[in-house]
C-alpha positions in Angstrom: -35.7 1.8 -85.0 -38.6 2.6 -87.1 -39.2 6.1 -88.2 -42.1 8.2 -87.3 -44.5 9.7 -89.3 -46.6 11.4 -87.2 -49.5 9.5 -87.2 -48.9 6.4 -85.4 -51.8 7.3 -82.7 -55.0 8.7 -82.9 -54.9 11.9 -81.0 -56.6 11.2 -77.8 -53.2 8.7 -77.4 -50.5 11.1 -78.6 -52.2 13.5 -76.1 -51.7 11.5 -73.5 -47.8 10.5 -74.5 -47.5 14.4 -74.8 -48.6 15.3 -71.5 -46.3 12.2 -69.9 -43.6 13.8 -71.6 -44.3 17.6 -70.2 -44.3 15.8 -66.8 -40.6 14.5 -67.1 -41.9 11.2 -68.8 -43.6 9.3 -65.2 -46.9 10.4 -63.6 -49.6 10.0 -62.1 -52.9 8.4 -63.8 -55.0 10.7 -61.0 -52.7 13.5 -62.6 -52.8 12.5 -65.9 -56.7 12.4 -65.7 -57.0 15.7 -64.6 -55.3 17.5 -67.2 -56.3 15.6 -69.7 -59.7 16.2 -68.3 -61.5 12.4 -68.3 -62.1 10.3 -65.3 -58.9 8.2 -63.6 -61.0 5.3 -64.7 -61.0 6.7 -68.4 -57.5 7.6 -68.2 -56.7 4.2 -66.8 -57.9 2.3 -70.1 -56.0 4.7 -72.8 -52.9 4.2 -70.5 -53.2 0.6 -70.3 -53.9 0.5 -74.2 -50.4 2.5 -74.3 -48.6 0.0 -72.5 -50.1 -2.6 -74.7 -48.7 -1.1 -77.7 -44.7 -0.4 -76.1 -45.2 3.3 -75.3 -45.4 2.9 -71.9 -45.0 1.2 -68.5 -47.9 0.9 -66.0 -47.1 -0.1 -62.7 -50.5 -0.5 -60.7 -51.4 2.4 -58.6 -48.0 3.9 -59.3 -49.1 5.2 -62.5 -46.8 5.3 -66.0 -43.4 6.0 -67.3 -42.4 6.4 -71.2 -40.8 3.2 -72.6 -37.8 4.1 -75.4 -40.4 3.5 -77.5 -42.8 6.6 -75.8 -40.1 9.1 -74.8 -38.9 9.2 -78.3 -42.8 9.6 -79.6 -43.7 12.0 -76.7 -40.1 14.1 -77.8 -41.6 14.3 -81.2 -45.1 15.3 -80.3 -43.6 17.9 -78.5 -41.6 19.1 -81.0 -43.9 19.3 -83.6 -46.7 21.1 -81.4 -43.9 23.7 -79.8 -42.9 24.1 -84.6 -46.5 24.7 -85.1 -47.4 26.8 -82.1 -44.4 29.2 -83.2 -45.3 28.9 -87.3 -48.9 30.0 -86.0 -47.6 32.8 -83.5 -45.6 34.3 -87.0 -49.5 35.0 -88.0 -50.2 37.4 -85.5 -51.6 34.5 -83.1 -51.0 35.5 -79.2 -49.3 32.4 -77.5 -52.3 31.3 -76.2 -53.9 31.2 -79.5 -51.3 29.6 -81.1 -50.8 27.2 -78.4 -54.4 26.0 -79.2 -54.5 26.3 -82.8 -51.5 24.0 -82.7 -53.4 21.5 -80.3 -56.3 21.1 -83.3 -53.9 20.9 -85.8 -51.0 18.8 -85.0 -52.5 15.4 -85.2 -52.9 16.0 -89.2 -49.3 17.1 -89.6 -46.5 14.6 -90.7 -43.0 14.6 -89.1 -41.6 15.8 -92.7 -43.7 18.4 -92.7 -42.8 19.2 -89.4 -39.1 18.9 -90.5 -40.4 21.2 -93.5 -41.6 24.0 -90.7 -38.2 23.9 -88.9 -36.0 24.4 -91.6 -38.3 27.4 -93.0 -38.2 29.0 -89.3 -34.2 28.4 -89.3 -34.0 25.4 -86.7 -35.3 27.7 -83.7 -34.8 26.8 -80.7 -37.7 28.5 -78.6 -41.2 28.6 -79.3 -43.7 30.5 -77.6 -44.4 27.9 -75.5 -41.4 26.1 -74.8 -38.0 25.1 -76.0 -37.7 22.9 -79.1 -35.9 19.7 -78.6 -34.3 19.1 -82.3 -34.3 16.0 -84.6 -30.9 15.0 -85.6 -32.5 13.7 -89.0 -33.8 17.8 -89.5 -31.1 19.3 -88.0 -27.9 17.7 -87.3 -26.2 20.3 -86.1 -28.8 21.4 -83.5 -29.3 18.5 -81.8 
C-alpha cells in the first residue's frame, strides 16, 4: 500500500473524504452538500471525481461509501486535523478557534509532520474536538 504524504488531494477533495469519514464513512450527496456548503449538483461532480480516483464508491442516488483506499485517507485527515486542532488549543486557542485554525492549515501539513506533532504532545488520545485514531507507523503501541 502506498504511504501517504498528506497531500495527495487538493483540499476541496480531502474535505470531502473528511466529512465521509465523520459520517461513519457512507452518506448522503444531499448531506454531503450541505455541510460542505455547495449545491448537490457541485457535490455530485467532486464525489464522482473521488470515485474516479479509488477513494470512493458512488452508487446513483444512494450516495458514497469510502473504498480501502478512502477510509484509510479520511482516518488520516482526521487525525491530522483532530493533532493540529489540539497543538493549536496548547496556544490559548478556544476549541472553536482551534478547530478552524486547523481547517486553514491542515492541507499544507505533511503526515511526518503530523507524526512530528504526536510524538511532541505524547501520542494523545483526545483532542479538543474528537478522539485521535493513531498511526501504527507513529505510534505502535497506541494503535
Amino acid at each position: 500500500m502506498e504511504e501517504i504524504s498528506g497531500f495527495e488531494l487538493p483540499g476541496r477533495k480531502a474535505e470531502y473524504l473528511k466529512i465521509i469519514g465523520i459520517m461513519g464513512g457512507c452518506a448522503r450527496t444531499n448531506e454531503i452538500a450541505r455541510r460542505v456548503g455547495v449545491a448537490p449538483s457541485t457535490a455530485t461532480k467532486t464525489l464522482l471525481a473521488l470515485a474516479d480516483e479509488g477513494y470512493l464508491e458512488h452508487t446513483p442516488y444512494r450516495g458514497v461509501s469510502l473504498t480501502t483506499q478512502g477510509e484509510r485517507y479520511a482516518r488520516f485527515l482526521l487525525r491530522r486535523h483532530r493533532l493540529l486542532s489540539l497543538a493549536l488549543s496548547q496556544f490559548g486557542l478556544t476549541p472553536a478557534e482551534a478547530c478552524r485554525e486547523a481547517n486553514m492549515l491542515e492541507g499544507r501539513v505533511s503526515k511526518d509532520l503530523v507524526d512530528r506533532i504526536c510524538a511532541s504532545l505524547g501520542h494523545p488520545v483526545q483532542s479538543v474536538c474528537g478522539p485521535i485514531e493513531h498511526d501504527l507507523a507513529c505510534c505502535p503501541d497506541t494503535g
